[in-house]
N, C-alpha and C positions, 0 to 999 in steps of 0.2 A: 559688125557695124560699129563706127567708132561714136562713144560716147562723148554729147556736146555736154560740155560744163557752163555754168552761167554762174556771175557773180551773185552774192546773197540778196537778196532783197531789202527794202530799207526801213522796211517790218521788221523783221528777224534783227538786224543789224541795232535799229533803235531797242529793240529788248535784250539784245546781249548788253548794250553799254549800260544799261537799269540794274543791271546785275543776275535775268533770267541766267541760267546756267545753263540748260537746253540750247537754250538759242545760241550763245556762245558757241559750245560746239560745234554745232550747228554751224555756223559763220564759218570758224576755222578750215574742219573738212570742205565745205564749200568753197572757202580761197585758195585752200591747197594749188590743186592744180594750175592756177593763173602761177603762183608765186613760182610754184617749182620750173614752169616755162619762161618767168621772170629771169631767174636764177642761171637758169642752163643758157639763156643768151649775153646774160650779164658777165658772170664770174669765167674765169680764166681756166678753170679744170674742172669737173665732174663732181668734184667731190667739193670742194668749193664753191660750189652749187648747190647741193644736196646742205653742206653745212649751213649757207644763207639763207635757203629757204626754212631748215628749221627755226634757222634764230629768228627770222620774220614771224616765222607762225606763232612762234613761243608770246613774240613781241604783240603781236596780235592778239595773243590771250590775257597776257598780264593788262598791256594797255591799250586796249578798243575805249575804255572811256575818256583818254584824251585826242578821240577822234573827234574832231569840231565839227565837220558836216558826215551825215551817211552814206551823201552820194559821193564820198573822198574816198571811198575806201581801198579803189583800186588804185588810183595816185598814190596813196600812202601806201600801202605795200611796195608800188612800186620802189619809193624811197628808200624804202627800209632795207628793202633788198639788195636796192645799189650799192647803198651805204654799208651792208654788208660783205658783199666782193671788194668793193673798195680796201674796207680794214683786212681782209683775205689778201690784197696785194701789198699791202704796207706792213701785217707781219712779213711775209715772206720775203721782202726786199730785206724787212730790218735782218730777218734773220742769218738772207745770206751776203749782210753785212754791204748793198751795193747802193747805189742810190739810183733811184728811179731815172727812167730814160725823159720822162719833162719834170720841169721841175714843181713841187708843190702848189699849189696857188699861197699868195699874200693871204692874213686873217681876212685884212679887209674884203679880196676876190671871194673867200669861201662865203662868208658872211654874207656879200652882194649874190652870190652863184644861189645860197640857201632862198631870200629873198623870190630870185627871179623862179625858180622851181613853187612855191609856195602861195604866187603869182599868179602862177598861168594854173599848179591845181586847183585853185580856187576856184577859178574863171572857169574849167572845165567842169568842177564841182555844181558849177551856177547854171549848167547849159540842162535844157529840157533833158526826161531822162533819158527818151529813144535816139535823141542826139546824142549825148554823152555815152552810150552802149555803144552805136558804131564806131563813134572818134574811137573811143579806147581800144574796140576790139582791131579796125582796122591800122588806125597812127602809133597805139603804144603797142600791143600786144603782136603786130605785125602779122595780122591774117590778112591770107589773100582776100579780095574784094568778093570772091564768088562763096569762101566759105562767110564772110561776115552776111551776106545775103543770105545764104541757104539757113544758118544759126538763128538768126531774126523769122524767117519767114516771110522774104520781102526777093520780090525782083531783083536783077542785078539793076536796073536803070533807079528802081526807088533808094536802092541801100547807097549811090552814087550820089541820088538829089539828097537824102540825107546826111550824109556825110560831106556832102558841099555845105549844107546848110551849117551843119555843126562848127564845120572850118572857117566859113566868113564869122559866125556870131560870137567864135572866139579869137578873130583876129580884132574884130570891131572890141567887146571887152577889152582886151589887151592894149588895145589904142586909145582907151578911155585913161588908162594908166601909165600908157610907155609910150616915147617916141618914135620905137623899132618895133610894135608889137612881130612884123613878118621873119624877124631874123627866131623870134621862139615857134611860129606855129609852120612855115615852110621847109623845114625840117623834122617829118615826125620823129619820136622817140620809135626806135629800134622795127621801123617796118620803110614799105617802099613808099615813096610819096603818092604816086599814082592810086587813085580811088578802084 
């Protein structure tokens, strides 16, 4: 039978960043698995996968207490991780001396890109917590609708109404702050759109 994993709790998580050490841990092995499925969808080989997930975790143990909210914690991994395939593709180009196939973004684009990601996890950060479990599991983590139901404990029709629910309240957020909020939230991060 396979083992569901859940993100840490906001218990646990508020006593890693205090300095508990237990709970740290804790945290860690618990994010494990999200990250390394982060990782294996993100980065470009196996092993560069394996490498970003560690640096994430490591990143996670040095600094969980420049985590601003608890309920970010999957967002930020999630960044952390990108940003580590990322640099995984930018040695590997430097190395074999070629230039990437698009080209860099301007300071100003990365700086504006940082921005819009930090944005919208806030705004997901801000959403009720049962809301914010399916967004992430279904929009960022790209699970089928039927296991993000079965993992809750919830019907397929409720995990549907809540994950609607989750999606207009972070389109409406999004719209308090952007003109475009639909062009960030109608495109989930690495799953199918459909609920």
């Amino acid at each position: 039978m396979n083992r569901r994993f859940s993100w840490p709790d906001e218990r646990l998580i508020k006593a890693a960043q205090d300095g508990d050490v237990t709970s740290l841990t804790t945290v860690v092995m618990e994010s494990q698995p999200h990250v390394r499925k982060f990782a294996i969808s993100l980065c470009a080989s196996p092993q560069d996968a394996e490498d970003a997930a560690q640096e994430a975790l490591i990143i996670l143990y040095r600094k969980i207490g420049t985590l601003r909210a608890t309920g970010a914690l999957a967002s930020w991994m999630f960044r952390i991780v990108r940003n580590e395939c990322l640099r995984h593709v930018r040695l590997l180009v430097s190395r074999n001396n070629e230039t990437p196939a698009e080209p860099e973004p301007s300071a100003e684009d990365a700086v504006l890109q940082r921005l819009e990601v930090e944005r919208i996890a806030a705004a997901v950060s801000a959403l009720p917590r049962d809301q914010r479990q399916v967004l992430i599991m279904r929009d960022v983590q790209g699970l089928p609708g039927k296991t993000v139901a079965r993992s809750l404990g919830l019907s397929n029709a409720a995990m549907k109404s809540r994950l609607h629910r989750a999606r207009a309240a972070l389109r409406h957020s999004l719209a308090a702050t952007d003109q475009t909020p639909d062009q960030a939230i109608d495109r989930p991060v690495g799953g199918d759109p459909r609920p």
